[in-house]
C-alpha positions as CSV (number, residue, x, y, z in Angstrom):
1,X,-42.6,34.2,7.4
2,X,-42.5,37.4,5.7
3,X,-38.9,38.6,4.5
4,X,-37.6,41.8,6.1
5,X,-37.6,44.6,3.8
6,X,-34.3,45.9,2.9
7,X,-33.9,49.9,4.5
8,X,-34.3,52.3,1.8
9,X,-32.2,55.2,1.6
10,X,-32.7,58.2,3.3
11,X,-33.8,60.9,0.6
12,X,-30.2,62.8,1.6
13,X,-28.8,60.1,0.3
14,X,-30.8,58.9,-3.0
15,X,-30.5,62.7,-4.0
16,X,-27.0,62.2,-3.4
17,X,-27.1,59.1,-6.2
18,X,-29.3,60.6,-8.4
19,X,-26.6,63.7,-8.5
20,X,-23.5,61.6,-8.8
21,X,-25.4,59.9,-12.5
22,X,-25.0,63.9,-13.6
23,X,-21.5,63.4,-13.8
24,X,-20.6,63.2,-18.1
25,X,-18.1,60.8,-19.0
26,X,-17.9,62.8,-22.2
27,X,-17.6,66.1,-20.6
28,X,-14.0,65.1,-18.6
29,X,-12.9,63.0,-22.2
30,X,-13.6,66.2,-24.1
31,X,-11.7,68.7,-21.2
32,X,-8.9,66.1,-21.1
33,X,-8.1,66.1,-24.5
34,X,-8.7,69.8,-24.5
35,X,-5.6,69.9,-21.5
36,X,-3.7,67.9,-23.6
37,X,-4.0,69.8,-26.6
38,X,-2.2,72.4,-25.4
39,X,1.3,70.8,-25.6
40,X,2.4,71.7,-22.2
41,X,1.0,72.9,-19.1
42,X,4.8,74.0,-17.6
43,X,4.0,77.6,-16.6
44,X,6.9,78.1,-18.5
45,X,6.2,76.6,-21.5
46,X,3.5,78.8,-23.6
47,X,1.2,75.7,-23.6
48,X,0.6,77.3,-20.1
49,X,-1.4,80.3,-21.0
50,X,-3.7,78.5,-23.0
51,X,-4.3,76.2,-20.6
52,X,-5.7,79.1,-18.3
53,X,-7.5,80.7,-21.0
54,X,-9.7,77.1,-21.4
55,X,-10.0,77.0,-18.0
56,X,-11.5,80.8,-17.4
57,X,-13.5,80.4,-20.5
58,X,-14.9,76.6,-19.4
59,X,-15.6,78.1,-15.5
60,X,-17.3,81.1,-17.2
61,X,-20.0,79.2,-19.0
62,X,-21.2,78.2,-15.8
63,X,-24.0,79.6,-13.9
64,X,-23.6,80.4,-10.6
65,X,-19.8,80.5,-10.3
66,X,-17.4,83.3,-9.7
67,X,-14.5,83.2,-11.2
68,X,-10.9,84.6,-9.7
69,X,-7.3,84.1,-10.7
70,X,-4.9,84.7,-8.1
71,X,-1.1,85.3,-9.3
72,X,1.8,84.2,-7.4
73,X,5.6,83.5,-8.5
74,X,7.7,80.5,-7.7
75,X,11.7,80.8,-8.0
76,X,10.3,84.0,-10.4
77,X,8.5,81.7,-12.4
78,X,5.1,83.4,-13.0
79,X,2.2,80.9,-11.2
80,X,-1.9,81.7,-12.1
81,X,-4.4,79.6,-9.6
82,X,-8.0,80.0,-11.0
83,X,-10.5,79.7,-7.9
84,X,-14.3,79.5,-8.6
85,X,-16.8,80.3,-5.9
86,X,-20.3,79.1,-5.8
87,X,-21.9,80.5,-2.4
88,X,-25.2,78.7,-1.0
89,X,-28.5,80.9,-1.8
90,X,-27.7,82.7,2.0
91,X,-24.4,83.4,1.2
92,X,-22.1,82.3,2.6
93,X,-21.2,81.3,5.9
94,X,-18.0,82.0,7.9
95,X,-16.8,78.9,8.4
96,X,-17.1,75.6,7.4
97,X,-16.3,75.8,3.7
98,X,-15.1,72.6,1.3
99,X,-12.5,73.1,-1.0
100,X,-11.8,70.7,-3.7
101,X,-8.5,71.1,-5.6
102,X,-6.8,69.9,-8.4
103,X,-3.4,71.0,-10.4
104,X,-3.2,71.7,-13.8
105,X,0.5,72.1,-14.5
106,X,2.5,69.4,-15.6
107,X,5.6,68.4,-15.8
108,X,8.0,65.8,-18.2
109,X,11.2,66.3,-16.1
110,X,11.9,62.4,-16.1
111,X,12.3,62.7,-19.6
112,X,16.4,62.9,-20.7
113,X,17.6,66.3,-22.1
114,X,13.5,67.9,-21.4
115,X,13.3,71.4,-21.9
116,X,10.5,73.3,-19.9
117,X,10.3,76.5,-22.1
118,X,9.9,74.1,-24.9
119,X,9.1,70.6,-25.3
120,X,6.1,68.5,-24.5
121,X,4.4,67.6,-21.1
122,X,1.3,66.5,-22.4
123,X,0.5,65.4,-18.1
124,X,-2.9,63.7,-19.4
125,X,-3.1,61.6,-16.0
126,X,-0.8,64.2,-13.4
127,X,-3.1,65.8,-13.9
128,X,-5.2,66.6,-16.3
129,X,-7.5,63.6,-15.1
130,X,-7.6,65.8,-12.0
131,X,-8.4,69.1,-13.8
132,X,-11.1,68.0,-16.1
133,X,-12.9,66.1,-13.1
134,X,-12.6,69.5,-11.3
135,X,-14.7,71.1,-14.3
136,X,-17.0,68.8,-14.7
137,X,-17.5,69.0,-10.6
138,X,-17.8,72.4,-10.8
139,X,-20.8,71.7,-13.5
140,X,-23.0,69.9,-11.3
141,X,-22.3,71.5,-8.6
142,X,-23.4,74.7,-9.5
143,X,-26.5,73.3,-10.9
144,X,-27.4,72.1,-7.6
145,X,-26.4,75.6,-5.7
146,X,-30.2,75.6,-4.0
147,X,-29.7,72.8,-2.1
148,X,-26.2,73.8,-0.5
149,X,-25.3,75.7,3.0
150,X,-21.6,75.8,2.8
151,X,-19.6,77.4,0.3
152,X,-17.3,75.1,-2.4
153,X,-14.2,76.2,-3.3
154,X,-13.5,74.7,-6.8
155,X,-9.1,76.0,-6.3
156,X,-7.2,74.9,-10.1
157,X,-4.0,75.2,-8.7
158,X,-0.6,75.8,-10.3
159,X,2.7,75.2,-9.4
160,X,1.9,71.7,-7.8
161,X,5.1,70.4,-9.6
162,X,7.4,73.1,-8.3
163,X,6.4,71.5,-4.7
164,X,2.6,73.3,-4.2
165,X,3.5,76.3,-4.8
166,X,0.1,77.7,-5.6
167,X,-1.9,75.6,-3.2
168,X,0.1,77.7,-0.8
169,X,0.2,80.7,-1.8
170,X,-3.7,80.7,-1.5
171,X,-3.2,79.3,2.0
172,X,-1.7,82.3,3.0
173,X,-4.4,84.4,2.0
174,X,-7.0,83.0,3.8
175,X,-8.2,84.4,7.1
176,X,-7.7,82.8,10.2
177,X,-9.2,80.9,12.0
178,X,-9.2,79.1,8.8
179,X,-12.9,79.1,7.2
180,X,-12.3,76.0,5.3
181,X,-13.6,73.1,7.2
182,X,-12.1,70.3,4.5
183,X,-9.9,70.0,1.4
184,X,-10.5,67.0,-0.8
185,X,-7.8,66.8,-3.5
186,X,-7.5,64.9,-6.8
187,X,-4.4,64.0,-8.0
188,X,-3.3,61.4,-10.7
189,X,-6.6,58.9,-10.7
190,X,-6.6,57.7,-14.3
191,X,-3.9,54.5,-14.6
192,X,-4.1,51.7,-13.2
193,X,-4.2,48.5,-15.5
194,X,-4.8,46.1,-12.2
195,X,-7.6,47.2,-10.2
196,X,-9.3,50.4,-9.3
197,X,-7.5,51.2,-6.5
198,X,-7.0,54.8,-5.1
199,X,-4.9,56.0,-1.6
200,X,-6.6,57.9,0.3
201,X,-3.6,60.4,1.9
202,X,-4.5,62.1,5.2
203,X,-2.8,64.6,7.6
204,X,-2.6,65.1,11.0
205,X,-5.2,63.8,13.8
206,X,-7.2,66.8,12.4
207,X,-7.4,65.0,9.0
208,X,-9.0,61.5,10.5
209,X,-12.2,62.7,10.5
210,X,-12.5,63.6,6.7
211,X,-10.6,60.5,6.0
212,X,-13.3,58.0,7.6
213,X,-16.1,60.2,6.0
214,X,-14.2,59.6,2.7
215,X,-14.0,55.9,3.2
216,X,-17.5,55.8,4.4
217,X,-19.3,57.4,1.3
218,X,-17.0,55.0,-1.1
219,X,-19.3,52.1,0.7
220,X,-22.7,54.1,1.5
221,X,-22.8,55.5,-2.6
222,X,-20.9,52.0,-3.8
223,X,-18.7,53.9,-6.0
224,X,-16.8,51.0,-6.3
225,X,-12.8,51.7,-5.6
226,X,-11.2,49.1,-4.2
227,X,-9.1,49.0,-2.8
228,X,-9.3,52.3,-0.6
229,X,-6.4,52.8,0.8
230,X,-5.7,55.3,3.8
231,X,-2.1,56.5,3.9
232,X,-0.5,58.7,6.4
233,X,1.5,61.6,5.3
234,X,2.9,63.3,8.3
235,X,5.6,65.9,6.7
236,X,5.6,67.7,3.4
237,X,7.7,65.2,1.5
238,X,4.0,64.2,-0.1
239,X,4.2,66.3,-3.3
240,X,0.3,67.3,-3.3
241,X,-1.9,70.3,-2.8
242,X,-3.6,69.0,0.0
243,X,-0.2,69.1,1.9
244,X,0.1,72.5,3.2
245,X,-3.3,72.8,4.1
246,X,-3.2,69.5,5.6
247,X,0.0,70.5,7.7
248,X,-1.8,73.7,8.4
249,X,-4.1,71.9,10.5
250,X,-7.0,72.1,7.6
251,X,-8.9,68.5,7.9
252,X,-7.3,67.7,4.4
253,X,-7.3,64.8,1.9
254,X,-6.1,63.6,-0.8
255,X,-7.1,61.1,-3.7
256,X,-4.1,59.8,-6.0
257,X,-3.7,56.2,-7.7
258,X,-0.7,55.8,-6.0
259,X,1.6,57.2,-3.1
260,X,4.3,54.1,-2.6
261,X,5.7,51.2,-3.5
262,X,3.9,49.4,-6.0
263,X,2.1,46.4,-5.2
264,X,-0.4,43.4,-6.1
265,X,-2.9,45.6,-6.8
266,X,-0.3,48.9,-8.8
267,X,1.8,48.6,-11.1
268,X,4.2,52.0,-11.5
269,X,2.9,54.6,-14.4
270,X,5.6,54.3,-17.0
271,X,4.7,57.6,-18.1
272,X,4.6,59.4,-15.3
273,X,6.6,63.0,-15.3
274,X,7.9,62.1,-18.8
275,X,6.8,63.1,-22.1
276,X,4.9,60.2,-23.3
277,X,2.2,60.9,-20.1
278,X,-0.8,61.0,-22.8
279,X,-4.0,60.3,-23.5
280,X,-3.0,56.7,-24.9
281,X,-1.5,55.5,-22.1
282,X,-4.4,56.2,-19.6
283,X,-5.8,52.5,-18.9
284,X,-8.6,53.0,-16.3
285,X,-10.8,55.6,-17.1
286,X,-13.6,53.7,-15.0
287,X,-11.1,55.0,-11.9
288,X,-11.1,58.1,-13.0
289,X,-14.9,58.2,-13.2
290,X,-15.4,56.5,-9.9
291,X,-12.6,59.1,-8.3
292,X,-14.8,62.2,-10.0
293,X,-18.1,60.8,-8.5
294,X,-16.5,59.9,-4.9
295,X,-15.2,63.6,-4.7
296,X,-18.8,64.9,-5.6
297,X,-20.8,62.6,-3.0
298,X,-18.2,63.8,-0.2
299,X,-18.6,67.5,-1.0
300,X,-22.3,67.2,-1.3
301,X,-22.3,65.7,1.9
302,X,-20.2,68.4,3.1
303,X,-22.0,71.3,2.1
304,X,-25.4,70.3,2.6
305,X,-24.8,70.6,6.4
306,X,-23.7,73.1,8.8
């Protein structure tokens, strides 16, 4: 008997892998340590600036983007969110946009005696991992601007760690009915010592959707994190950006290492909010890779469709 030949993929879908291989391991190590480098990314801390000015300058090498900051304040602390555009050759359409988001402050507030104005919060994995995959994203996406029919939204958000304060303050500005169709948020995806395990944290019945498609294209592109895990978050008490858009009723996700208890497959981040959150004490940048690519495969999905 002659064997059944295995299906091959559709051409959607081996574009789709071909696109994810774009994705430069050395690009996010370089941004990263770039992030870092800056001493603190506490928007009151003048590490802050800096951080904004490698952002703009990074966005602004890149063909096809547009480039916006968008001020806000929080408690009167000055916030900057840097939101980067890249429309589909038609322009764009009025609905049905995908918005990935990461923050870039940071934070070392579990550290005893920490001053915000002035000592380190180096936030190399919350969430600089975050932030450089969100540059590098923004890379190869707008090199493959032809093929798209939605827009992406590429939102560097600030304030995150004074409870999303600049995630919502774009919220607000957005028309309604709300022309984002999704929100796919990266959030802490770089240590994990046991396994490469990411939660998957959705809102709302009106988040379900996203959340199977996300689970979906970890298995159909075999990005390899496992465990998936989907988490609920019905109220704001989950400290991320895709919170008040997921509240909002915005089909919103959001992919962290962790949201919990720890378990047989987590171990807690020692170095999380503290000062010692650095480069060195990042142990699976494999995660963070496979995170970056997962991200990329749902928004390509995304916006190649209306």
């Amino acid at each position: 008997m002659t064997p059944t030949p295995a299906p091959s993929p559709s051409p959607a879908a081996r574009t789709i892998v071909e696109v994810l291989d774009r994705i430069d391991p050395a690009r996010l190590d370089a941004h990263l340590a770039a992030l870092v480098g800056v001493v603190s990314r506490d928007p009151r801390h003048p590490g802050h600036e800096k951080a904004i000015a490698y952002l703009d300058e990074q966005l602004r090498k890149i063909d096809g983007l547009r480039v916006e900051r968008q001020q806000a304040t929080a408690a009167g602390v000055p916030l900057t969110n840097l939101i980067a555009t890249i429309d589909p050759p038609g322009g764009a359409p009025k609905d049905g946009w995908v918005l990935l988001a990461a923050h870039y402050d940071s934070t070392a507030n579990r550290t005893p005696g920490w001053r915000p104005a002035l000592d380190p919060a180096p936030g190399a994995d919350d969430n600089g991992t975050g932030t450089a995959s969100l540059l590098e994203l923004a890379r190869v996406l707008a090199a493959e601007r032809a093929t798209l029919r939605q827009r992406i939204v590429i939102a560097f958000f600030d304030g995150e760690e004074l409870f999303f304060k600049g995630a919502a303050a774009y919220l607000v500005t957005l028309p309604k009915p709300y022309p984002v169709a999704a929100v796919v948020n990266l959030d802490m995806v770089g240590q994990n010592p046991l396994a490469d395990r990411l939660d998957l944290i959705w809102y709302t019945q009106g988040s379900a959707a996203l959340r199977d498609r996300v689970l979906a294209a970890n298995d159909r592109y075999a990005t390899g994190i496992r465990p998936l895990n989907a988490q609920f978050a019905g109220d704001a008490t989950t400290i991320l950006d895709a919170a008040p858009f997921g509240l909002a009723g915005i089909p919103a996700v959001a992919l962290v290492e962790r949201y919990g208890e720890d378990d047989a497959t987590y171990t807690a981040n020692p170095g999380f909010h503290t000062v010692n959150d650095d480069i060195a004490h990042l142990t699976n940048k494999r995660l963070w890779l496979k995170a970056t690519k997962l991200t990329l495969a749902v928004a390509l999905e995304l916006a190649r469709t209306r």
